[in-house]
C-alpha positions, 0 to 999 in steps of 0.5 A, a space after each residue: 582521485 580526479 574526475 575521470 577516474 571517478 568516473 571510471 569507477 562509478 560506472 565499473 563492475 566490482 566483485 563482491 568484497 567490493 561492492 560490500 565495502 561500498 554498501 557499508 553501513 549496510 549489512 551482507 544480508 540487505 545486500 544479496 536481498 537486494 540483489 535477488 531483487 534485482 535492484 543492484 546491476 550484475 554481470 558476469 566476467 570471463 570466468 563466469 564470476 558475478 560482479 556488481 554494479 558500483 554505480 547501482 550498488 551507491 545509489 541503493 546504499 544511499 536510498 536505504 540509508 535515506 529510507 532509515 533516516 525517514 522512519 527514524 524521524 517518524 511522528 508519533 500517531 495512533 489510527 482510527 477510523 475516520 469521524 466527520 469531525 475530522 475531514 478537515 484534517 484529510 482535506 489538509 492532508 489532500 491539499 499537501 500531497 495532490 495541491 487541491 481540495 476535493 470537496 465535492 468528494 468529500 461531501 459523497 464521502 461524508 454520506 457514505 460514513 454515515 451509512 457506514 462509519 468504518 470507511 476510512 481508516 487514518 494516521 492521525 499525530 498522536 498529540 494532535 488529531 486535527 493533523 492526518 499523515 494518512 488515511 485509506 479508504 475501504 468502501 464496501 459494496 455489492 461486488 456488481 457495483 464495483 466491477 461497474 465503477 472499475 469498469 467504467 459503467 458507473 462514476 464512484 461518485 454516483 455510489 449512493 449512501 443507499 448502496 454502501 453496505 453496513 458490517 452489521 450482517 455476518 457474512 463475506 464482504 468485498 470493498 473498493 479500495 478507493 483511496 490510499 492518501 500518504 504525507 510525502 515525508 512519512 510514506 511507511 506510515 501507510 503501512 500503520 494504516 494497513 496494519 490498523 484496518 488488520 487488526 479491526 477485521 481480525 477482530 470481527 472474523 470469523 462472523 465477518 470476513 473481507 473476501 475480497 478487494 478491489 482497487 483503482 489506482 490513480 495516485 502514486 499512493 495507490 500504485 504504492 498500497 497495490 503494491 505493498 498487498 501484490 495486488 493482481 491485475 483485474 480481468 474481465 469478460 467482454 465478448 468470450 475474450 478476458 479483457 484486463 482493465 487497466 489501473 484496476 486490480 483485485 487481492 482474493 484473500 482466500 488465496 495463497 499471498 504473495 504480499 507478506 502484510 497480507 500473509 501476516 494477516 492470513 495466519 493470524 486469521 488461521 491462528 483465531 479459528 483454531 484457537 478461538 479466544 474464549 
């Protein structure tokens, strides 16, 4: 085939036997998923028939397959919370994914996690703890502290450790999601991460439970996180008119969820109140 033609036929609509031959190894299924998402171009000929775009049908193929290969090629971790012992390793992990350091937040941080040691929960190489792939940072606050800090009322790293709220009372609790941290070449260990903070507060409810959660997102990691959990825009009151706050976003997990980590986690919480272990 010469240049032309192939260029010709990379930016042609095919029918859908087609377009399945050139998503192959990929199956039927992954296909139309995609194509409800509207990830694949599609029009409509004369007839009124449905084709499909090769170039977008090519590009999506090659990023799934990218995609599997990555997961494939995962490191071995376990999760846990964040010790002091280990922000040298989440510092390493910062200076991998943003070209910098930031101590001066690291030295907030270890104050609020000694206020509150089940901040940040990591990914950490299971042969070797001194190497974070991941972490996210839940802080727990007086929901007035919060809409402050999205709000633009208060700098995060004004929160003192006095502020930071302890899970040692029963009760709702809202946390900020302050920070979503994930190695580039490993960026589905993030959810292992979410996965993990999961299963600590499945554990703890129904005495404790997360009501809700907010976050700010400032990263491409934490546009990622917000998007994994559908987090909704937040609005505020300002002068009788609700204002949406840019970058910020709030998740009320007494809400019907439209993320499926989230609705996992909501039927799991459902399946321990009903069946309470003994």
């Amino acid at each position: 085939m010469n240049r032309r033609s192939h260029q010709e036929e990379t930016d042609a609509f095919v029918s859908f036997s087609r377009a399945l031959e050139l998503f192959k190894p990929l199956n039927k299924n992954a296909f139309n998923y995609r194509v409800r998402k509207k990830e694949i171009a599609t029009k409509e000929d004369e007839s009124g028939k449905t084709l499909y775009g090769v170039q977008s049908v090519i590009a999506m193929r090659n990023s799934l397959l990218k995609r599997l290969s990555r997961i494939d090629k995962q490191p071995e971790v376990i999760t846990d919370w964040l010790q002091p012992t280990d922000i040298p390793a989440s510092l390493a992990l910062d200076q991998t994914v943003y070209h910098e350091m930031y101590l001066a937040e690291a030295e907030v941080y270890m104050a609020w996690r000694r206020k509150n040691p089940y901040i940040s929960m990591a990914a950490f190489d299971a042969r070797d703890r001194r190497t974070c792939y991941a972490y996210i940072g839940l802080i727990p606050l007086p929901e007035s502290v919060i809409l402050d800090v999205l709000t633009g009322k208060r700098d995060e790293k004004e929160i003192t450790p006095d502020e930071i709220l302890t899970y040692d009372q029963p009760g709702e609790y809202c946390v900020l999601a302050n920070s979503a941290v994930v190695h580039p070449d490993y960026p589905e260990l993030i959810s292992k991460v979410i996965d993990a903070i999961g299963e600590y507060w499945l554990k703890q409810y129904p005495e404790k439970r997360i009501k809700r959660i907010y976050a700010q997102t400032v990263s491409e990691d934490g546009r990622i996180m917000a998007q994994k959990l559908y987090l909704g825009p937040l609005y505020v009151l300002q002068d009788q008119e609700l204002i949406k706050i840019e970058d910020a976003y709030v998740l009320d997990l007494d809400g019907v969820a439209a993320s499926r980590i989230i609705r996992r986690f909501q039927e799991k919480l459902r399946a321990k109140a009903t069946y309470p272990s003994k």
